[in-house]
Legacy VTK file of the C-alpha trace (Angstrom):
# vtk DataFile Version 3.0
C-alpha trace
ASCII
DATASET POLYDATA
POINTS 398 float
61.726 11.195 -69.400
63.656 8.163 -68.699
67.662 9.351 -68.353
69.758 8.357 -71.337
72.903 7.122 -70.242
73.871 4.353 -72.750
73.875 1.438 -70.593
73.007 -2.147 -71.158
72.077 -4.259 -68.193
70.978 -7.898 -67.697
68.922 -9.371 -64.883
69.081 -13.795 -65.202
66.838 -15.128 -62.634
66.804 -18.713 -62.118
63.179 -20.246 -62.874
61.897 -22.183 -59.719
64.959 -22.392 -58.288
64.788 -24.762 -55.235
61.918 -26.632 -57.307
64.262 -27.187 -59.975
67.226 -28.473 -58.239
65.351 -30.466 -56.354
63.836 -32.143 -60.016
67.125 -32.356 -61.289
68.308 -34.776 -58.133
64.795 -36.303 -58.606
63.498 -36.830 -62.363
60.196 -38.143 -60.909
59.412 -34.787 -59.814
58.782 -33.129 -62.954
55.636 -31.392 -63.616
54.233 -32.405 -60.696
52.589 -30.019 -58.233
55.413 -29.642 -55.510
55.728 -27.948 -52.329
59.089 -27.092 -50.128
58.615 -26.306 -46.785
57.888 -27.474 -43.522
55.748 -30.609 -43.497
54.022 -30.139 -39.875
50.090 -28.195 -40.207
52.252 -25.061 -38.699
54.635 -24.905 -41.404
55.962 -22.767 -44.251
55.858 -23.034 -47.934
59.400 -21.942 -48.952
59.304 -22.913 -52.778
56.481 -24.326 -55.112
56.553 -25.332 -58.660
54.690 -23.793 -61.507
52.046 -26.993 -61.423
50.576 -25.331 -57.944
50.887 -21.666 -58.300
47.892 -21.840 -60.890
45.680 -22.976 -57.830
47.167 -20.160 -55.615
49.931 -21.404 -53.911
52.691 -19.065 -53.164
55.597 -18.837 -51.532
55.473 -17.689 -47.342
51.864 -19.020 -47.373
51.135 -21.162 -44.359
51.286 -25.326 -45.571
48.131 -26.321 -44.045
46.219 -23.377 -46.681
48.218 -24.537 -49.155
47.161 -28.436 -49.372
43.978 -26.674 -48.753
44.202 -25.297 -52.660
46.249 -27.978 -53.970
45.955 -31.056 -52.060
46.887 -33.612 -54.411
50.673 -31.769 -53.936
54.140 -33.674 -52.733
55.523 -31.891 -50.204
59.316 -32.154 -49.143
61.869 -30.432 -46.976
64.320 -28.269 -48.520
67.674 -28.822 -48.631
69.756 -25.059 -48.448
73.171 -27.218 -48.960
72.303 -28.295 -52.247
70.943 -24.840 -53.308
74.208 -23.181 -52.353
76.070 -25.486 -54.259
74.253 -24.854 -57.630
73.784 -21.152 -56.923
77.727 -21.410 -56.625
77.989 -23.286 -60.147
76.156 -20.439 -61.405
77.840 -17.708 -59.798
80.703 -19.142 -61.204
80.150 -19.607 -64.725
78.832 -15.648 -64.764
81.693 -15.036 -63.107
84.490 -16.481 -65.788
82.403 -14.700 -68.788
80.544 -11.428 -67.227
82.813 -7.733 -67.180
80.621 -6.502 -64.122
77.998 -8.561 -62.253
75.582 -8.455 -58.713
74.537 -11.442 -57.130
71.442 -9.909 -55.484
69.929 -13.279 -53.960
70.683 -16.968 -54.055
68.935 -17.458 -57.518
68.909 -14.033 -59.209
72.195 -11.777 -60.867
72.481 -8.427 -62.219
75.256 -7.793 -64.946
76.204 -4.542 -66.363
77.092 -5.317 -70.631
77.698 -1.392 -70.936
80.168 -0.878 -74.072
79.830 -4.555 -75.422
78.073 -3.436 -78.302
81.172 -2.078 -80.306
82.447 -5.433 -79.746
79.413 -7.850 -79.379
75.672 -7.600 -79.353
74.659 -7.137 -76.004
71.735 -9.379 -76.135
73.499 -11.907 -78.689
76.169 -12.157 -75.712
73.518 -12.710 -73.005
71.589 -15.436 -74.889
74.825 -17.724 -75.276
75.356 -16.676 -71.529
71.926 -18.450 -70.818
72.680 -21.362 -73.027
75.729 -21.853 -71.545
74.489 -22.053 -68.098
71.081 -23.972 -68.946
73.657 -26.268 -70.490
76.345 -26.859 -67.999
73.651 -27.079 -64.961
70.272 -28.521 -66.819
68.794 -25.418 -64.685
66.252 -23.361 -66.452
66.791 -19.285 -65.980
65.288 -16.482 -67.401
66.154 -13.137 -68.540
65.598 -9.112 -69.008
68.377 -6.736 -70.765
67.308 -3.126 -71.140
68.770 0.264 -70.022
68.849 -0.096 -66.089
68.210 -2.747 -63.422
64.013 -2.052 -62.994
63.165 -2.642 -66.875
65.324 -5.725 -67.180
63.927 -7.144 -63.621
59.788 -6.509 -64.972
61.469 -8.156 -67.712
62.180 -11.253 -66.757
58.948 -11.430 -64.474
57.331 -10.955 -67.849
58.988 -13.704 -69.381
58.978 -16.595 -66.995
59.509 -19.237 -67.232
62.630 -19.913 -69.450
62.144 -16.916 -71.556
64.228 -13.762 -73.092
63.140 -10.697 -73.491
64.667 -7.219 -74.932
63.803 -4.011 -74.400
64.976 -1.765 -76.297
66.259 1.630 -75.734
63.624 3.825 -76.066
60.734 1.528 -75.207
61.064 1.566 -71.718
57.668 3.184 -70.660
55.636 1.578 -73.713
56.287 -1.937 -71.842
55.591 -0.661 -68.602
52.373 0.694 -69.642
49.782 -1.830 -69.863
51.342 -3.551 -66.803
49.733 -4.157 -63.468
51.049 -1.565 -60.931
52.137 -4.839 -59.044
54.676 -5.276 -61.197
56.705 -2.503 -60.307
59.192 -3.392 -57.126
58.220 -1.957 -54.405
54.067 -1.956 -54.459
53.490 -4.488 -52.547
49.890 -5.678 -51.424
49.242 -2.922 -49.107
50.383 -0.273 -51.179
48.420 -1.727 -54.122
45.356 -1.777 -52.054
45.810 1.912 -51.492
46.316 2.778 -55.036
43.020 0.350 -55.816
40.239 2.067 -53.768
41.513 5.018 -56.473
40.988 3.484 -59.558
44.726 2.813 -60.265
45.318 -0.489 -61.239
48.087 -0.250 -64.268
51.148 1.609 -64.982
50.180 3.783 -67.192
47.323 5.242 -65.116
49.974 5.244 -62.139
51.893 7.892 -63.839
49.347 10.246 -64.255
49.385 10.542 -60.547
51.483 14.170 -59.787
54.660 13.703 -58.194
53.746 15.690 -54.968
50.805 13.800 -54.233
52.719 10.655 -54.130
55.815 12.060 -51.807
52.931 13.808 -49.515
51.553 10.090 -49.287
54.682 8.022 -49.079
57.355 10.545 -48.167
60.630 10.016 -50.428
59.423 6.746 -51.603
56.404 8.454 -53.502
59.244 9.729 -55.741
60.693 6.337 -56.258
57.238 4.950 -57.213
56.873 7.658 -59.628
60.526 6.827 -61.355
60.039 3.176 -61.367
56.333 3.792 -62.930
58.488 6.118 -65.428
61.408 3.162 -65.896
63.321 5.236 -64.467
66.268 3.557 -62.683
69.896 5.260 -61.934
71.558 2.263 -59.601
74.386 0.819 -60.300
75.283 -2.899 -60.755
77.374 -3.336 -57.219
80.101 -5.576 -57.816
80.005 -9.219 -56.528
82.232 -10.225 -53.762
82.135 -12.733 -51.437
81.959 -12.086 -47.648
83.348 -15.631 -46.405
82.151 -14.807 -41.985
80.870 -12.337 -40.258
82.104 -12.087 -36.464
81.996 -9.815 -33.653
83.676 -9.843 -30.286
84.170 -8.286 -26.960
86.734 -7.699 -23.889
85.345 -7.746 -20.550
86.563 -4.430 -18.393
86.827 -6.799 -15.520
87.475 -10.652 -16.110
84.684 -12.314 -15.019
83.501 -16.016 -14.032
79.764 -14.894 -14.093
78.821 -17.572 -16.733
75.007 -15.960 -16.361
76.294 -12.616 -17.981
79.039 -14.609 -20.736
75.823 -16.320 -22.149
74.026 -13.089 -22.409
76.406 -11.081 -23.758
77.178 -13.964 -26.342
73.400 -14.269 -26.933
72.912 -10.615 -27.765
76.167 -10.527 -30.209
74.396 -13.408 -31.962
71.161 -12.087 -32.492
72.893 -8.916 -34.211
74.926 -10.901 -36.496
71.821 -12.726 -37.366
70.027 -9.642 -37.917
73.147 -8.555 -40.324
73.063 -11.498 -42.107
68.961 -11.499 -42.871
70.159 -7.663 -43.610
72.248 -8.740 -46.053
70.157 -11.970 -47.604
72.994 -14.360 -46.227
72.643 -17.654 -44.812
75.252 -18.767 -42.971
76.546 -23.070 -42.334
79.416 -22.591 -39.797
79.238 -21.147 -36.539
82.133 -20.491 -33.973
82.541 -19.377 -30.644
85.614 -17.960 -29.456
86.754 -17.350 -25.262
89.967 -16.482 -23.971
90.992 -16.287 -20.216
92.476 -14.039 -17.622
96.274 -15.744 -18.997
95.182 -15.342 -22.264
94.969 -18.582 -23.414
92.963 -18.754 -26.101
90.749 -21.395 -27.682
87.414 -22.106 -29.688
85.554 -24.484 -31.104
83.114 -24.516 -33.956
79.783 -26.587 -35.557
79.105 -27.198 -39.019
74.997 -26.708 -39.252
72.509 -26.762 -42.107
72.079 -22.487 -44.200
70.244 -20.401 -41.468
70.200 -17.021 -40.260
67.486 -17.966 -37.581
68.258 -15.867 -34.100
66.725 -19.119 -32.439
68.578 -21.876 -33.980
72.340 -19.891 -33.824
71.789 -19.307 -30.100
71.265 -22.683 -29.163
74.298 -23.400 -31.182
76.106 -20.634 -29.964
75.373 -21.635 -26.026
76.109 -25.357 -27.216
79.745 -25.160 -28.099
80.234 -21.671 -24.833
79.429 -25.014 -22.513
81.541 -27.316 -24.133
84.274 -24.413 -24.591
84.304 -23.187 -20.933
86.118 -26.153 -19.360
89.281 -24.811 -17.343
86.810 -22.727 -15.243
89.057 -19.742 -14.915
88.492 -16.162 -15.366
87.398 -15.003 -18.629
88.265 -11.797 -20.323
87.319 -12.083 -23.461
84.024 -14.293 -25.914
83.454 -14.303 -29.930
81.450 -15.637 -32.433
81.348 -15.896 -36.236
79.173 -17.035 -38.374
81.377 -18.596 -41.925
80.431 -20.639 -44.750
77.898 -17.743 -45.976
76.228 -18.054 -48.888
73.496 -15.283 -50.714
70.029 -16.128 -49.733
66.929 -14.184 -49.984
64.979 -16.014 -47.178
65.723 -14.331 -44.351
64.622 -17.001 -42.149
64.205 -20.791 -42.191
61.475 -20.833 -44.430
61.438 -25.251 -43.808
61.303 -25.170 -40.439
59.695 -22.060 -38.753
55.960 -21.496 -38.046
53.656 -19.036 -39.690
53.831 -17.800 -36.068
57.635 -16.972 -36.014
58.334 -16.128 -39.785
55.492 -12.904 -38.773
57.329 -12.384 -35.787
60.484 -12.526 -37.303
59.838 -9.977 -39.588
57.714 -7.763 -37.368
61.273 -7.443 -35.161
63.543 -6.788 -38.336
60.955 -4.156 -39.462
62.015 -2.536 -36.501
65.321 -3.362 -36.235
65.989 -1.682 -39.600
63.595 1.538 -38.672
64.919 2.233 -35.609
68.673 0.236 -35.305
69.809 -3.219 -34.271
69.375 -2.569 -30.692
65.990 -1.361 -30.641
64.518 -4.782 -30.122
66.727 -7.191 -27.305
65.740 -10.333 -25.533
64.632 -9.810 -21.959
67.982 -11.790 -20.821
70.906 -9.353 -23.107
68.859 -5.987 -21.823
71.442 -5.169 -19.657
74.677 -5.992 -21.886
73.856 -3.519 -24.565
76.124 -1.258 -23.313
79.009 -3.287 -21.919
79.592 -4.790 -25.912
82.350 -3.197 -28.549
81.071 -5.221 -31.940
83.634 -5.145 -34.454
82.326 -6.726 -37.027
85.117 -8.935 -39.310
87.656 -9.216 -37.454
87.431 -12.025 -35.665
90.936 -14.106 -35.434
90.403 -17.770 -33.617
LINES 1 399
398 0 1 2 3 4 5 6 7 8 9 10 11 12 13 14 15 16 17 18 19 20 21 22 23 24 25 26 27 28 29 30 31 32 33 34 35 36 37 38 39 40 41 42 43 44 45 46 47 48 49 50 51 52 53 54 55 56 57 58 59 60 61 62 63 64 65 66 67 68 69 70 71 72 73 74 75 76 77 78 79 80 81 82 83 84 85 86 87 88 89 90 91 92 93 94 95 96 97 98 99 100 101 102 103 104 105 106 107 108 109 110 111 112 113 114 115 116 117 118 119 120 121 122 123 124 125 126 127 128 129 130 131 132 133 134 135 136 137 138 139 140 141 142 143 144 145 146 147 148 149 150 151 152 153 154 155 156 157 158 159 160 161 162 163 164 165 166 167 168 169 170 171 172 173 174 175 176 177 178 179 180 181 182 183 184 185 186 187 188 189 190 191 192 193 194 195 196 197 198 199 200 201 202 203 204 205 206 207 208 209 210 211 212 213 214 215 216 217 218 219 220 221 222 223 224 225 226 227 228 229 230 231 232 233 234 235 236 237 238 239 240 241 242 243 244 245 246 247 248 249 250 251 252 253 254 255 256 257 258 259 260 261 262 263 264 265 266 267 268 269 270 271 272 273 274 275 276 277 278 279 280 281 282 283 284 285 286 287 288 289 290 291 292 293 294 295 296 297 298 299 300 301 302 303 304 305 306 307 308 309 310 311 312 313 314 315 316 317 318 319 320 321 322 323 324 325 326 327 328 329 330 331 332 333 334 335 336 337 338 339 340 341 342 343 344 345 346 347 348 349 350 351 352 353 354 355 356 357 358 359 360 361 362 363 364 365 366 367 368 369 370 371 372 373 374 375 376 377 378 379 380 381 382 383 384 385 386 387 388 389 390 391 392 393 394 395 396 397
């Protein structure tokens, strides 16, 4: 039985999103079959427009199978500034004119309309909302309202593209029904596959499945694939902030010249802050390293790059600006670095310009990372600075 608590939340997901903006800086793009990702036979499809889905193409698949199903497709790099601008135009307008709202990705909000009713119709409030931002922004976005975040989510999935849809209390598990258990969040392909070779294919059938079975098959998150298949959905709309860095230092016990060890320890403090941001579906466009020596003088510098949260490309940044930094050639006792300018993204690496190869390995070694903790995966060269490093996260001050 699906809890009865009253509430009234909306989930707007913008249609398309980097496929969109990059039609609105381009009107010859329109309904054409467009690709964004990395051009080279290695690279990444990060976006695609509705024209090439209906041959296959998705997003993550490798580029060279993709012009393999679509050939006739324009493909062009993505451009992570411009989405983080219009993701902020958006943010903002939901921001002046929502009570209670979660950015949960660079394209995608949560907002919690609980107790609008005695003063406004829920849904007649989150319809202007959409014309009003379709309007101001000429982006197209669709949306879910229901009682709780899962229902409103299948919702909009349902609905795409530019589409509303309502469900009302009450009528939770009646939509769910008929839908394909890949709907639900959470059932992926694998999972899927597993409940396929037993005849389950749709919702409905799902929750016949006994409760037990499923937590004896997939521990405690058998019980949150039988709520979900139930609508059943307690979490609460987190309120939006933004986190404006991220930054981490540490003080040497000796002071040390041993420019070997500075760049490892400064190489391992950047791979975890990477791993936080991808963590926390950030990208970030400033980085800055900090040093201060045995008189405590104490200076940085920083480099303005384009959204990432790529281990690889931070490093080499990271080293970059340590060499031009370290120029008096005294005694250091102290390095940071902080990653700024962060904006919410949902790609938690650089989908236009990593290979097939290192998007898997990427997120073979945060699988890990978030089983088993940040440190249970370290480059050969930071293995023996694990334990010499005090991270304190946010309080950088260069």
């Amino acid at each position: 039985m699906i809890r009865n608590d009253g509430r009234s939340i909306l989930h707007m997901d913008l249609d398309a999103f980097f496929v969109s903006v990059e039609c609105l800086r381009d009107s010859r793009l329109k309904s054409k079959p467009l690709i964004i990702g990395g051009k080279s036979d290695r690279g990444v499809v990060a976006a695609c427009s509705y024209e090439t889905r209906k041959f296959g193409v998705h997003s993550a698949m490798p580029m060279r199978l993709a012009l393999q199903l679509c050939p006739d497709a324009i493909v062009i790099s993505g451009d992570t500034e411009a989405y983080g601008m219009y993701s902020k135009i958006v943010t903002d307008i939901i921001r002046e004119q929502a009570p209670l709202f979660e950015k949960s990705s660079i394209d995608e909000f949560y907002l919690d309309l609980t107790g609008m009713d005695r003063f406004f119709g829920c849904y007649k409030w989150s319809i202007e909302l959409r014309e009003s931002i379709m309007k101001e922004t000429h982006l197209p976005i669709s949306m879910g309202l229901s009682i709780n975040k899962l229902v409103s989510k299948v919702a909009t999935g349902e609905c795409k593209p530019k589409g509303k849809k309502h469900i009302e209390q009450g009528y939770e598990e009646a939509f769910l029904a008929p839908l394909s258990i890949r709907k639900i969040p959470m059932i992926g392909k694998k999972t899927a596959d597993f409940f396929y070779e037993m005849g389950i294919t749709k919702v409905k059938t799902l929750r016949e499945m006994p409760v037990g079975i499923l937590e004896a098959t997939f521990g405690k998150n058998g019980r949150i694939i039988w709520n979900r298949a139930h609508g059943i959905d307690n979490s609460p709309v987190v309120p939006y902030t933004e986190r404006k860095s991220i930054s981490t230092e540490s003080t040497f016990e000796t002071d040390s010249i041993d420019v070997k060890k500075m760049k490892a320890i400064l190489t391992a403090m950047v791979e975890k802050l990477a791993f936080k941001l991808r963590s926390e579906k950030k990208l970030c466009a400033c980085i800055t390293v900090k040093i201060r020596y045995s008189d405590f003088e104490t200076t940085s510098k920083q480099m303005h790059i384009a959204y990432t949260s790529s281990d690889k490309i931070l490093i080499d940044k990271a080293l970059g600006l340590f060499d031009k930094l370290y120029s008096r050639r005294l005694l250091i006792r102290l390095v940071g670095v902080r990653l700024s300018k962060l904006v919410h993204g949902n790609y938690q690496i650089n989908l236009f310009e990593d290979t097939t190869e290192e998007i898997n390995l990427f997120e073979a070694t945060d699988w890990i990372k978030s089983k088993y903790g940040a440190g249970a995966l370290m480059r050969a060269s930071t293995l023996d600075t694990g334990s010499k490093l005090r991270y304190d996260f946010n309080t950088f001050a260069g």
